[in-house]
Structures are given as structure tokens and as C-alpha cells.
C-alpha positions as CSV (number, residue, x, y, z in Angstrom):
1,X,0.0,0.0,0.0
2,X,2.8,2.2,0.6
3,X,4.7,1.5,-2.3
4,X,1.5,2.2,-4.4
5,X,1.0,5.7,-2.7
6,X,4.8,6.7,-3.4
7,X,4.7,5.5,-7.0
8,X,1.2,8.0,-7.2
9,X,3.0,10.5,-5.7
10,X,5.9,10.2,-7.9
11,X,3.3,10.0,-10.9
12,X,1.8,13.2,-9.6
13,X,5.6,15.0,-10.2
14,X,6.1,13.6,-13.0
15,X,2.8,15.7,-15.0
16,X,2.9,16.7,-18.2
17,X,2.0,20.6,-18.4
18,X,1.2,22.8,-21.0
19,X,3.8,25.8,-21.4
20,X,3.1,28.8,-23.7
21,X,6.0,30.9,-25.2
22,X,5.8,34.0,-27.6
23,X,7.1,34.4,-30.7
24,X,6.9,36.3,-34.2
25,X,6.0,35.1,-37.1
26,X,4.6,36.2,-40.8
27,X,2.0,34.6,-42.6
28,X,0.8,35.7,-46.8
29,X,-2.1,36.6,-48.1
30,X,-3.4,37.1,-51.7
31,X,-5.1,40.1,-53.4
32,X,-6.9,40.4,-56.8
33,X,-6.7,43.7,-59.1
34,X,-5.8,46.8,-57.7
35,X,-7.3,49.9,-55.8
36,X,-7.8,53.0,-57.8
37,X,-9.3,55.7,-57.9
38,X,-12.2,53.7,-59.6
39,X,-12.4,51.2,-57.0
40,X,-15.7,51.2,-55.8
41,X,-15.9,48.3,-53.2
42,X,-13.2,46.2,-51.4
43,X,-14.2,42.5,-50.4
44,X,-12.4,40.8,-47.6
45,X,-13.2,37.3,-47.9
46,X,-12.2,34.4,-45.9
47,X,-12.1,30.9,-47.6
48,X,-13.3,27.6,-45.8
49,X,-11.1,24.7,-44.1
50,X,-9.1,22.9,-46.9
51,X,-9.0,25.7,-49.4
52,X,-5.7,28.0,-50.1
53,X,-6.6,31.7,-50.7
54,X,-5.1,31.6,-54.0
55,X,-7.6,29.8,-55.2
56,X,-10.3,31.0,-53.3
57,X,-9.5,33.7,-55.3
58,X,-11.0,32.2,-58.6
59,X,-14.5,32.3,-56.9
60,X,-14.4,36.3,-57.4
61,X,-12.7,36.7,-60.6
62,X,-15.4,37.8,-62.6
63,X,-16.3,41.2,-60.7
64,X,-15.6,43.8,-62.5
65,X,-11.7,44.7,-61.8
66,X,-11.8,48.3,-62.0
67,X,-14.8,48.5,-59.4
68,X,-13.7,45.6,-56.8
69,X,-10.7,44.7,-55.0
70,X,-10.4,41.6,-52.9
71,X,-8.5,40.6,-50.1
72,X,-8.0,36.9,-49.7
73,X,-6.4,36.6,-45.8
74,X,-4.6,32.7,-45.9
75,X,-5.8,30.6,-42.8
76,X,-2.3,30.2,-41.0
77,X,-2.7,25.8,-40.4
78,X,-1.5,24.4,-43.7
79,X,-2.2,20.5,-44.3
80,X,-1.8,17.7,-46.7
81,X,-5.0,16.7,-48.7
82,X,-6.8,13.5,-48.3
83,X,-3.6,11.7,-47.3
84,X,-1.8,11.9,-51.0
85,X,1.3,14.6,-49.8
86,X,0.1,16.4,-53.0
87,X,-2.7,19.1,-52.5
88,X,-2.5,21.0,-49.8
89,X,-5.2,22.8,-48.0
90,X,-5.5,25.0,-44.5
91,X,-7.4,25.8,-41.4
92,X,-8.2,28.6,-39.7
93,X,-8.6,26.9,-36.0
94,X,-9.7,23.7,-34.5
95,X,-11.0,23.4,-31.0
96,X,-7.7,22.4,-29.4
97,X,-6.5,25.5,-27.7
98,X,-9.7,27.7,-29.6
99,X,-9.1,30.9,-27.8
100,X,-5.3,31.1,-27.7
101,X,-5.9,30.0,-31.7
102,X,-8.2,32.5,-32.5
103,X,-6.5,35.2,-31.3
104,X,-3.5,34.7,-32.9
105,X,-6.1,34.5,-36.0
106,X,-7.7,37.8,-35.4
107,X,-4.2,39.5,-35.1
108,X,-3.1,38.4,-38.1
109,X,-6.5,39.7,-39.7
110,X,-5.6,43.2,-37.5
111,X,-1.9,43.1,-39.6
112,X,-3.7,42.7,-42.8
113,X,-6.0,44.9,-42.2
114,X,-3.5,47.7,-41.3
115,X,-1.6,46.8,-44.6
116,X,-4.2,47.4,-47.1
117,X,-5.2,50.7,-45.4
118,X,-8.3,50.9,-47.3
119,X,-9.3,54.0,-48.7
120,X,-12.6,55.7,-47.1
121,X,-13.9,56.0,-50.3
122,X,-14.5,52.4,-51.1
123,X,-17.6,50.4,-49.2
124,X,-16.1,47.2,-48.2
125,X,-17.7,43.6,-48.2
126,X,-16.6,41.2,-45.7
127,X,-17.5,37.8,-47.3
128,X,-17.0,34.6,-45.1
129,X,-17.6,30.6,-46.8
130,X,-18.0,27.9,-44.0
131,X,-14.9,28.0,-41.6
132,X,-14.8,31.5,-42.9
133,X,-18.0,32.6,-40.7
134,X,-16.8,31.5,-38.0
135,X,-13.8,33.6,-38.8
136,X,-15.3,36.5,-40.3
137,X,-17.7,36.9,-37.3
138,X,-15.6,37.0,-34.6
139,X,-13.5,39.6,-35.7
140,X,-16.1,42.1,-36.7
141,X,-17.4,41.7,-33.4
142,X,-14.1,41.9,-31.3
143,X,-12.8,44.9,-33.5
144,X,-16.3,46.4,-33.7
145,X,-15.8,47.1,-37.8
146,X,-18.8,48.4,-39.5
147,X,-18.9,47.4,-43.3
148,X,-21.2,47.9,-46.2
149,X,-21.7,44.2,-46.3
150,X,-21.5,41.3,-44.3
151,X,-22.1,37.8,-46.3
152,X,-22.5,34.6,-44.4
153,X,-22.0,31.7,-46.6
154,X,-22.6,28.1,-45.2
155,X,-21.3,28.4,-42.2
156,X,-22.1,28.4,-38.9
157,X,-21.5,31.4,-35.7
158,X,-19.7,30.5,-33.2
159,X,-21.3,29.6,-30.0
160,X,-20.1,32.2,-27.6
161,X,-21.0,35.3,-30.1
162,X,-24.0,37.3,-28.2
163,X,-26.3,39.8,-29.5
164,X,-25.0,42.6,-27.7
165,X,-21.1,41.6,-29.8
166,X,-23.0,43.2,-32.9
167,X,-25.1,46.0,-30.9
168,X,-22.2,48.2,-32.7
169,X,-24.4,47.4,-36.8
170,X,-27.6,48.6,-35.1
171,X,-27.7,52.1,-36.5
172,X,-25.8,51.5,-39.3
173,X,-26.4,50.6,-43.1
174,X,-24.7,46.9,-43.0
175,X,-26.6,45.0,-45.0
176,X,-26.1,40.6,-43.6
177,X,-26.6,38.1,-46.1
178,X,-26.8,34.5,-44.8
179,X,-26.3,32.2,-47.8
180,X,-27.1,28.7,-48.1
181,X,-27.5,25.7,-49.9
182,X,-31.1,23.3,-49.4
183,X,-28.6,20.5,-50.2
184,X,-26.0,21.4,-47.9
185,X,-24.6,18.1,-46.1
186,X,-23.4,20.0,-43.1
187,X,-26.9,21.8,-42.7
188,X,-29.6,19.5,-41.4
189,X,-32.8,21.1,-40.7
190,X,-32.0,21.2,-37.3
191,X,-29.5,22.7,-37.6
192,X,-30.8,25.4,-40.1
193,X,-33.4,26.1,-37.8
194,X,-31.3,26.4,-35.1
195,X,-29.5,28.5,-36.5
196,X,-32.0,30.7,-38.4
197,X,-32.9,31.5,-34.6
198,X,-30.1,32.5,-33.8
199,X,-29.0,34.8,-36.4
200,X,-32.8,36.6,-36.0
201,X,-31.4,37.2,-32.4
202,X,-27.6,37.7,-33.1
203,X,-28.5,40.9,-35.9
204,X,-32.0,42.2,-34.1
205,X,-33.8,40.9,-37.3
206,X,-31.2,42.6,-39.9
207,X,-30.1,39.5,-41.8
208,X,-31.6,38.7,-45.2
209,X,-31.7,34.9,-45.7
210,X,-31.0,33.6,-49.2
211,X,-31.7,29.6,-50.2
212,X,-30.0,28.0,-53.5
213,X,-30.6,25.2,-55.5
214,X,-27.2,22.8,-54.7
215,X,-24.7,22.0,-52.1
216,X,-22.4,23.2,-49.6
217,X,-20.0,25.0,-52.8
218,X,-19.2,28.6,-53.7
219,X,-21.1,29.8,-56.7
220,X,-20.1,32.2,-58.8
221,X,-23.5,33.5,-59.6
222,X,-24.3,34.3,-56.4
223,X,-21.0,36.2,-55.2
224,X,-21.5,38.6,-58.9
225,X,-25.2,39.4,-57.6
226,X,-23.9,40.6,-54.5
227,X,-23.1,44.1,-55.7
């Protein structure tokens, strides 16, 4: 009996524990055409877990270039493709570690942000594709950043975002566009009406809901009818 309480005690001193350190580090991100004078809106749009934002990218290629200019931020967790170690996609955060994770996220999105120093002039469009939501939602809300447009495409808002995080849109123009697909595998009808609930409650009623014929995929179509 002794020896079993001294080995416990030893196993108690031998814990694992988690240490944090600080560090710096620098990350890309891709843009398409350029601002001008005759730039008329700028998109920020944030892809969805597996994609690379250079080829998010083709998804807004056929706005008009002198009138848009997009901002594709690149999800910082880079990963090898259905096991081949040939395609390689990236996500933005997982749930291990989630708040540590996303703020290192929404500081990156700060950098970019301060980088493109957007011109007052333009309207700007924050567009967000499943993971992307969840992305593009909390930082709005943390950094309290009114935009012409905020589009919510097949994805879902985090859990600990409260009505009061977006009490900052309620006088303004924003215009939220929650996008879906009726053949969405990740969208149950639970689940949509879940979380049709909760984005009447998270936006005070503001959000426009749009349905399409297909599946959980980006559609050209719909991001050119956007503007």
C-alpha cells in the first residue's frame, strides 16, 4: 500500500504541463486587381477549411476589376489533402487550444488589415464561406468594424457570439446576407433552424436569408449578384 501511494506521488511530479511561449511570425495573403481611384468596393473574404486563398481567389474573378478589389487573408494551419502529400489545404482553428488559436487569428487579420489601409472612399464587403464565418464573425465583433456588407456563406457562428457583440451594426447601413444551400450536407434542418434562430437574435432581425438550389459550394453567380 505504501509503495502504491509513493509511486502516485511520484506520478503526480512527473505531469505533463502545457507551457506557452511567444514568438513572431509572418503569414501571406493574396489580393486580386488593384485599388484605384475607380475602385468602388473592397471584399475581404475568408475561404473555408481545406481551401488555399489563391484559389479562393478564382471564386471572385469575374467582378468587375476596375470596381472591386479583394483581399483573400490565408488561414495560417496548412495540411496535406486526403492523405496523397500532394494538394494542400488550411485551417483557420480547430478546437484544441480555440481561444489562444483565434486570437492569434484575429491579429493576423488586424496586420492585414492595417496593410491594405483601405481607402474611405470604397464600401467594403466582408465575405466569409463555411470555416470563414466563423472567422469572419468574430472579428467584426471583437474589433467592432462596421462594413457595407457582411455575407454569411454556409457556415455556422460560433457559439459564444452574443447579440449585444454586434449591438455596434444597429444604426448603421450593414446589410447581412446569410447564404445557403437546401442540399448542404453540413446543414440538417435542425440545424438550419437552429441557426436561423439564432441569427434573427444575433442581428435584431437585420439579416436577409437567401436559399439555393445545390450544395455546400461557392457559386459564382451568387457572389456577382452581390453588388
Amino acid at each position: 500500500m505504501q509503495q502504491k501511494s509513493l509511486l502516485y506521488i511520484r506520478f503526480l511530479k512527473m505531469r505533463k504541463q502545457e507551457q506557452q511561449v511567444r514568438y513572431q511570425t509572418t503569414n501571406t495573403y493574396e489580393t486580386l486587381n488593384t485599388i484605384t481611384k475607380k475602385t468602388k468596393r473592397v471584399w475581404i473574404v475568408l475561404h473555408g477549411i481545406g481551401y488555399l486563398s489563391k484559389y479562393f481567389l478564382k471564386y471572385f474573378d469575374e467582378l468587375n476589376g476596375d470596381e472591386n478589389y479583394v483581399i483573400a487573408p490565408q488561414a495560417p494551419s496548412k495540411y496535406y489533402l486526403k492523405n496523397e502529400y500532394k494538394y494542400v489545404g488550411a485551417s483557420w482553428l480547430t478546437k484544441e487550444n480555440r481561444i489562444l488559436e483565434t486570437n492569434n487569428v484575429l491579429g493576423y487579420l488586424d496586420a492585414v488589415w492595417a496593410n491594405e489601409n483601405i481607402p474611405e472612399y470604397c464600401e467594403l464587403i466582408v465575405f466569409g464561406f463555411s470555416q470563414g464565418v466563423s472567422v469572419a464573425t468574430r472579428w467584426l465583433a471583437s474589433r467592432k468594424i462596421v462594413c457595407n456588407q457582411l455575407v454569411l456563406y454556409a457556415g455556422g457562428i460560433p457559439k459564444e457570439l452574443k447579440p449585444e457583440d454586434f449591438d455596434f451594426l444597429k444604426h448603421s447601413n450593414t446589410k447581412i446576407q446569410v447564404i445557403v444551400g437546401d442540399k448542404d450536407q453540413y446543414l440538417t434542418n435542425e440545424v438550419l433552424k437552429s441557426e436561423a434562430a439564432r441569427i434573427e437574435n444575433l442581428f435584431r432581425g437585420k439579416a436577409i436569408t437567401q436559399v439555393f438550389d445545390g450544395g455546400h459550394e461557392v457559386r459564382k453567380e451568387i457572389i456577382n449578384q452581390l453588388i
